[in-house]
C-alpha positions as YAML, in Angstrom:
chain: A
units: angstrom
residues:
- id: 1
  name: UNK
  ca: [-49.96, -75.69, -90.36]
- id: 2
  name: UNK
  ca: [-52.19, -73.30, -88.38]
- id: 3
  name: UNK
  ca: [-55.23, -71.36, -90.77]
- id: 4
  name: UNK
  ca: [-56.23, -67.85, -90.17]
- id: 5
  name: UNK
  ca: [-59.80, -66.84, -89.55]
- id: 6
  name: UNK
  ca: [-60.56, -63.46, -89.14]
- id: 7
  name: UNK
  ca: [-63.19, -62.14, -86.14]
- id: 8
  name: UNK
  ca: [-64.42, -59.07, -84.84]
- id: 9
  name: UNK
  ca: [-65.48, -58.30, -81.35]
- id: 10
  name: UNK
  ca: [-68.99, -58.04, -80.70]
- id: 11
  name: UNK
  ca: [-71.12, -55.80, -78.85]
- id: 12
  name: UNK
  ca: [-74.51, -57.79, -80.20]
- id: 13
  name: UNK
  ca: [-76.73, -60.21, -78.48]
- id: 14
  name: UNK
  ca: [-75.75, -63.69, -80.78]
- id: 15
  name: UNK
  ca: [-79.92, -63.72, -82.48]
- id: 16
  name: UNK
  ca: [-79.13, -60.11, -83.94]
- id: 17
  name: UNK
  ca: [-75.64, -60.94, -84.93]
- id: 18
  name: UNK
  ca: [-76.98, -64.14, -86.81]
- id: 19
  name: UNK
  ca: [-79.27, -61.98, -88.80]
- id: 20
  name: UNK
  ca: [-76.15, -59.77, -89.74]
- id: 21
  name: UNK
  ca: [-74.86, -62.72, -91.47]
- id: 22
  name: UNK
  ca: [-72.77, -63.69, -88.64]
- id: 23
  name: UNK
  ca: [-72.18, -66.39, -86.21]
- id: 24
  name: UNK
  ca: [-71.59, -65.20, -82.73]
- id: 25
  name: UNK
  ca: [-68.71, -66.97, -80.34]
- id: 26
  name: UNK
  ca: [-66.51, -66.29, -77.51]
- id: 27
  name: UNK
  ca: [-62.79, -67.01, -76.95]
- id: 28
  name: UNK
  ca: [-61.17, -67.70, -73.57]
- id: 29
  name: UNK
  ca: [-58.66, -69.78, -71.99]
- id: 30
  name: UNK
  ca: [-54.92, -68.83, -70.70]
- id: 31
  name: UNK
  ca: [-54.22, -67.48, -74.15]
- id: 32
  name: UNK
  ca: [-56.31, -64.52, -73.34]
- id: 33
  name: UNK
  ca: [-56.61, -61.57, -70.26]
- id: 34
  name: UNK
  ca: [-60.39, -62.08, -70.69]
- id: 35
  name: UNK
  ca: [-62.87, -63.53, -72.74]
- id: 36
  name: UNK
  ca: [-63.35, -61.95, -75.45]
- id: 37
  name: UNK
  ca: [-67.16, -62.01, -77.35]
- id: 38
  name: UNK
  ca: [-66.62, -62.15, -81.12]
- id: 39
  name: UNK
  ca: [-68.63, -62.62, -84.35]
- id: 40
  name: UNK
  ca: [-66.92, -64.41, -87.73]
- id: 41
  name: UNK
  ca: [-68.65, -64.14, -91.31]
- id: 42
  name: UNK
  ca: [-70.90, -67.41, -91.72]
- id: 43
  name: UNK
  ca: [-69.63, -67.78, -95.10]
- id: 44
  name: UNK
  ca: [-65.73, -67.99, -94.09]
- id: 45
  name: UNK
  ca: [-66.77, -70.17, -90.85]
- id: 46
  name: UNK
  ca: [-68.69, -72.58, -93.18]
- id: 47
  name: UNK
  ca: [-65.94, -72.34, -95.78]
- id: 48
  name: UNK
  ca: [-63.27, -73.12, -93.00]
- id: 49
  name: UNK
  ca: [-65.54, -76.44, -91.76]
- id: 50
  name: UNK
  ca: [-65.88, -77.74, -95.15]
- id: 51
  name: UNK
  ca: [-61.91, -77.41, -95.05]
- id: 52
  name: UNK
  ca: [-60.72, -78.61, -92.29]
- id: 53
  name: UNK
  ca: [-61.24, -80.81, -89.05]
- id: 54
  name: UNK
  ca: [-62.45, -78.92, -86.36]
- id: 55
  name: UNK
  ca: [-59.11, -79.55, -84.15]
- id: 56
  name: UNK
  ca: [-56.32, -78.23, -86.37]
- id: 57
  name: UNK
  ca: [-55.17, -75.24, -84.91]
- id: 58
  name: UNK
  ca: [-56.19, -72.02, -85.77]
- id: 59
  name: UNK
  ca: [-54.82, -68.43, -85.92]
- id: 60
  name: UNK
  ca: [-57.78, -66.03, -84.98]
- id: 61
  name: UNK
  ca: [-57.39, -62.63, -85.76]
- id: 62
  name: UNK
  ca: [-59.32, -59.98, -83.23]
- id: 63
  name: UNK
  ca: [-57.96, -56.34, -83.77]
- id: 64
  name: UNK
  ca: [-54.71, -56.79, -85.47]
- id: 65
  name: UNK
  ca: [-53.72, -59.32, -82.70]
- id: 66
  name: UNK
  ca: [-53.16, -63.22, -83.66]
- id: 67
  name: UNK
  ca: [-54.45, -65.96, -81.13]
- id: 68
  name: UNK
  ca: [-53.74, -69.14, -81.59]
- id: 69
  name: UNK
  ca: [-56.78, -71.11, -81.21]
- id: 70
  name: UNK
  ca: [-58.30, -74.53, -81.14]
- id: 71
  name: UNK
  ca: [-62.75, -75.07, -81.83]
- id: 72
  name: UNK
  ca: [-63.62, -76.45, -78.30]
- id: 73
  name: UNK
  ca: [-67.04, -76.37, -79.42]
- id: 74
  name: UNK
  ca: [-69.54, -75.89, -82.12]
- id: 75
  name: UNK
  ca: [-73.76, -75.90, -81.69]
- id: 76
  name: UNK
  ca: [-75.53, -76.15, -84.43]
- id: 77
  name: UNK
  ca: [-79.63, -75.34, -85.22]
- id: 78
  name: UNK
  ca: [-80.87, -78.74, -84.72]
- id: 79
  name: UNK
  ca: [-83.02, -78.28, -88.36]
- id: 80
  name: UNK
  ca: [-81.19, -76.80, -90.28]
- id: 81
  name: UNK
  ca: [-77.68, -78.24, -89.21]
- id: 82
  name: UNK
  ca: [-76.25, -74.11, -89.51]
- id: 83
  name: UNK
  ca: [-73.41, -73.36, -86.78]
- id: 84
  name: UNK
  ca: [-75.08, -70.99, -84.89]
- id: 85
  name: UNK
  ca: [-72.28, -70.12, -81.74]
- id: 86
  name: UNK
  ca: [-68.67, -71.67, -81.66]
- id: 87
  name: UNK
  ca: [-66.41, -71.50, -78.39]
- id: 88
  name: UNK
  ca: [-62.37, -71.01, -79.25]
- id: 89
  name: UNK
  ca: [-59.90, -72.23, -76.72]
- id: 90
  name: UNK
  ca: [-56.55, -69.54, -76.79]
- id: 91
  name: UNK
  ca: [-53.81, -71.61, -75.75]
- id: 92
  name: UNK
  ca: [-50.47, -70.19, -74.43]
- id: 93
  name: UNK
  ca: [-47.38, -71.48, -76.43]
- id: 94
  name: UNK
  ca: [-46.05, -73.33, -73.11]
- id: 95
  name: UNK
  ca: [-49.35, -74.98, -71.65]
- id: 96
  name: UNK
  ca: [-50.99, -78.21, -73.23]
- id: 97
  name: UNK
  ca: [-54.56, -78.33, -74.01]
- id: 98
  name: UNK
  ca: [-57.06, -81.26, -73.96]
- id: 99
  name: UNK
  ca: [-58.44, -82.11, -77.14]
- id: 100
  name: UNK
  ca: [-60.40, -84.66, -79.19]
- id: 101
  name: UNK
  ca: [-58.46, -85.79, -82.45]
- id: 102
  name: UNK
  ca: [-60.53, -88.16, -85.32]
- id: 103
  name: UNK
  ca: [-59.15, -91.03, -87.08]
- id: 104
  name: UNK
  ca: [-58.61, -91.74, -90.54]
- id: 105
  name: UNK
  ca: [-58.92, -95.05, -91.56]
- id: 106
  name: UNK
  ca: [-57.15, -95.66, -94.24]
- id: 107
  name: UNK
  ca: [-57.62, -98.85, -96.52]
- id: 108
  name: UNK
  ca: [-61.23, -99.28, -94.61]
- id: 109
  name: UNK
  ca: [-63.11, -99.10, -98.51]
- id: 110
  name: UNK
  ca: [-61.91, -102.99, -98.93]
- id: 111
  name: UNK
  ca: [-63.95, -104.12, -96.18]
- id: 112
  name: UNK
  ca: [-67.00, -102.74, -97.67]
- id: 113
  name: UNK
  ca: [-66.74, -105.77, -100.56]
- id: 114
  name: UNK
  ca: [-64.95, -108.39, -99.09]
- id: 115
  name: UNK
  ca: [-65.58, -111.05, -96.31]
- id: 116
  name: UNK
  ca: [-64.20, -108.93, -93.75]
- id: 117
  name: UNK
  ca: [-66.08, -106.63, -91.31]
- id: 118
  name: UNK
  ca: [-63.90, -103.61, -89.50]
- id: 119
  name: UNK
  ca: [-65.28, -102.91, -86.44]
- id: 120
  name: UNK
  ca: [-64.73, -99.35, -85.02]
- id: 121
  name: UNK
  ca: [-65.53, -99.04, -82.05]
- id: 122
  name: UNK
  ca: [-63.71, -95.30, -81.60]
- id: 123
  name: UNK
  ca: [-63.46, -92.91, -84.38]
- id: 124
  name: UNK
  ca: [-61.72, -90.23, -82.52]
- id: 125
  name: UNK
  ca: [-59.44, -90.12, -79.52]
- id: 126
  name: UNK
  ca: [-58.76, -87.19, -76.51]
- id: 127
  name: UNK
  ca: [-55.06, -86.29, -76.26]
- id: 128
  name: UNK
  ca: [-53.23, -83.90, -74.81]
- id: 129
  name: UNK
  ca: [-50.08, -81.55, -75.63]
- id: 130
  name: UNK
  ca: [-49.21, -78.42, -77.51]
- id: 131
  name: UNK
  ca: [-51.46, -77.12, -79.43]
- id: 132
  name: UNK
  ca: [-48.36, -76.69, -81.72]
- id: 133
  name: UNK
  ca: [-46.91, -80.43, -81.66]
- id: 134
  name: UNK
  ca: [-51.21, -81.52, -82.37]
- id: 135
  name: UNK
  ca: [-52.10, -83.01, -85.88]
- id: 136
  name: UNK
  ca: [-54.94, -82.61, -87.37]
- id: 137
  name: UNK
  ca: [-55.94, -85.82, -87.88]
- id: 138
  name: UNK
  ca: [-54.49, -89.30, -86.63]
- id: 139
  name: UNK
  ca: [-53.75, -91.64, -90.13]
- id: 140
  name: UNK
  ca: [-54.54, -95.38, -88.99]
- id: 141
  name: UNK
  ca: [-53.62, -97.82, -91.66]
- id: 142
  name: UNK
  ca: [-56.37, -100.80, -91.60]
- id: 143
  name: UNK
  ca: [-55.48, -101.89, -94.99]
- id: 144
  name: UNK
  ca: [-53.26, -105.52, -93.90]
- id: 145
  name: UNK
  ca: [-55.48, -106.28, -91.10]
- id: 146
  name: UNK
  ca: [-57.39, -110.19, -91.12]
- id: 147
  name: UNK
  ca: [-59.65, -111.65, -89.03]
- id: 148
  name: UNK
  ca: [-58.89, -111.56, -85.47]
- id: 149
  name: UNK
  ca: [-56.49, -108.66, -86.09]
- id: 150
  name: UNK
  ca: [-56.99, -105.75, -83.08]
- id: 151
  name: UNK
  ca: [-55.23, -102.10, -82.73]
- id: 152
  name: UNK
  ca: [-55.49, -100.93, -79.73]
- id: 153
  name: UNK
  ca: [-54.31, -97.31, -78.05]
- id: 154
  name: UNK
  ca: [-50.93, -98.53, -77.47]
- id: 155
  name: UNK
  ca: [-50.66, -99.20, -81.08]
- id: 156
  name: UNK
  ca: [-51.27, -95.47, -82.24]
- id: 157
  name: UNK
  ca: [-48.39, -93.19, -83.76]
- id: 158
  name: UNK
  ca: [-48.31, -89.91, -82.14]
- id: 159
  name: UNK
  ca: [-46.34, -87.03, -82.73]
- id: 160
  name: UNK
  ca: [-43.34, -86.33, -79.78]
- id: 161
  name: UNK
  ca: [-44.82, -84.64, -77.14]
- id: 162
  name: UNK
  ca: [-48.31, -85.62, -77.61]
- id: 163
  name: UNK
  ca: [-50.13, -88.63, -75.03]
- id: 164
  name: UNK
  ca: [-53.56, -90.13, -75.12]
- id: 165
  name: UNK
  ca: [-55.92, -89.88, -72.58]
- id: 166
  name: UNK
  ca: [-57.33, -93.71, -73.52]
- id: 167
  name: UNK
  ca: [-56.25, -96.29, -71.70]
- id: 168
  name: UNK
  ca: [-53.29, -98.46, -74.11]
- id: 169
  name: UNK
  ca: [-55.52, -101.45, -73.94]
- id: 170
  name: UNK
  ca: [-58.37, -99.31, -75.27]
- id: 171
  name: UNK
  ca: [-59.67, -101.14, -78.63]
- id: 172
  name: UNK
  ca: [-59.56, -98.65, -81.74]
- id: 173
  name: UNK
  ca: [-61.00, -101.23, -84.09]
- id: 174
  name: UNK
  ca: [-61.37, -105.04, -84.80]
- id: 175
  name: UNK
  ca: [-61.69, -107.28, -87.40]
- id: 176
  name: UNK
  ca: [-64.04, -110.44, -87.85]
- id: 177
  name: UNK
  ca: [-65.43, -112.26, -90.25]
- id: 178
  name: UNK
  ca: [-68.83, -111.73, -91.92]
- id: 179
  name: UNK
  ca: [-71.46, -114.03, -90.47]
- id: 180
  name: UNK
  ca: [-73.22, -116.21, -92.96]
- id: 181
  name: UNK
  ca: [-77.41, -116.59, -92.12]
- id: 182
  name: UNK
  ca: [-78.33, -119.89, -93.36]
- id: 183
  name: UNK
  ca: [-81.55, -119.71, -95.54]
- id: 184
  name: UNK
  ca: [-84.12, -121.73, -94.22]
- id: 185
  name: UNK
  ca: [-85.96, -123.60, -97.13]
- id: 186
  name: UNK
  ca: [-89.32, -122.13, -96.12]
- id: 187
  name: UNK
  ca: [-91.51, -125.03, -97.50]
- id: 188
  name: UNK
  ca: [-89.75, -127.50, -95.33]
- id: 189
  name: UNK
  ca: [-90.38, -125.42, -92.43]
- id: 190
  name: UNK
  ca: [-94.54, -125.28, -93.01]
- id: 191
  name: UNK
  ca: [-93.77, -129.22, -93.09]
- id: 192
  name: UNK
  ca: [-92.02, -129.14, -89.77]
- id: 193
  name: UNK
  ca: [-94.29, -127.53, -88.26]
- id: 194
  name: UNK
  ca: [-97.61, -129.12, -89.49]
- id: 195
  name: UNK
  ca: [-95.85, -132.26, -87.55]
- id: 196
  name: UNK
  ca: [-95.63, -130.91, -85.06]
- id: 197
  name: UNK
  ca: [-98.93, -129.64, -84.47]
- id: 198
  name: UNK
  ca: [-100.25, -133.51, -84.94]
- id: 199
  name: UNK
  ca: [-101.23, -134.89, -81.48]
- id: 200
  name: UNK
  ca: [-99.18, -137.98, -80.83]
- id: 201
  name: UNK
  ca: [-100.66, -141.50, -81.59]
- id: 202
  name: UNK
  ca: [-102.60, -142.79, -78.36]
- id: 203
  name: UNK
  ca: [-101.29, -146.36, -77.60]
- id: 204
  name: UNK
  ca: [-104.09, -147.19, -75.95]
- id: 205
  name: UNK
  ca: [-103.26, -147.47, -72.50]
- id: 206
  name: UNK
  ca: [-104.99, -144.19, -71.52]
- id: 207
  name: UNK
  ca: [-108.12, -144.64, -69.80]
...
């Protein structure tokens, strides 16, 4: 399910639209003639990221005319952490795009008390297809997996239509066992190594 966001086109340089109460952005790609400079309220852009993963697909409406859309990018002020410029990607109904989807993990909370450790060693993954056939999110379930236990690329559901630009042997995440730090008994260590600071006893051979 696609979700609307509304945009106007911009004549503004992207400092003055941001104190407007706007953040300033630009869509292009083969959806679109041209690119097109727009500006989207701050409040419905932060309400729509608080929502949603940034790679669901998106209907953006620019003068009565519906594009569908996909965030290619967001920067953000690096204090404050506020979106200050985001780049949409108009795709055409008949040409695939590129773009990076994020796992869920799901049944990853019983690692955090048991003996187990789940390694991740990617959280999201680059695919390509229609922006129509692309989920938002990939569901991976982690919840029967024991040590030694690996998914890899190749072990990923995927809608029809949709292939990952990972190699299938790629690892997703691991399993292994928590590794137990034996607690040295600290006064038997001073012991050790007052012995060992001794000089050895001289048999008397030494001139």
């Amino acid at each position: 399910m696609s979700i609307l966001l509304n945009a106007m086109e911009r004549t503004e340089r992207g400092r003055k639209t941001r104190k407007m109460g706007y953040i300033p952005g630009i869509i292009y790609g083969p959806g679109v003639e041209r690119n097109i400079y727009i500006q989207v309220k701050e409040n419905e852009m932060n309400s729509f990221l608080n929502k949603h993963s940034t790679s669901i697909s998106t209907r953006v409406k620019v003068k009565e005319k519906e594009l569908t859309c996909v965030i290619k990018d967001i920067q953000y002020e690096p204090i404050s952490k506020r979106p200050i410029h985001i780049d949409l990607y108009a795709s055409s109904h008949d040409k695939p795009v590129k773009i990076k989807l994020p796992f869920n993990f799901k049944g990853r909370q019983q690692f955090s008390r048991g003996d187990l450790v789940l390694n991740i060693l990617n959280d999201e993954i680059e695919v390509e297809g229609l922006l129509k056939d692309l989920p938002e999110i990939i569901d991976i379930d982690v919840s029967q997996l024991e040590a030694g236990s690996v998914i890899t690329v190749a072990d990923i559901d995927l809608p029809e239509g949709v292939k990952p630009l990972l190699p299938e042997d790629e690892v997703i995440v691991s399993v292994s066992e928590h590794v137990q730090i034996e607690e040295v008994d600290e006064a038997a260590e001073k012991e050790e190594v007052a012995e060992a600071d001794q000089p050895a006893e001289s048999d008397g051979s030494a001139e």
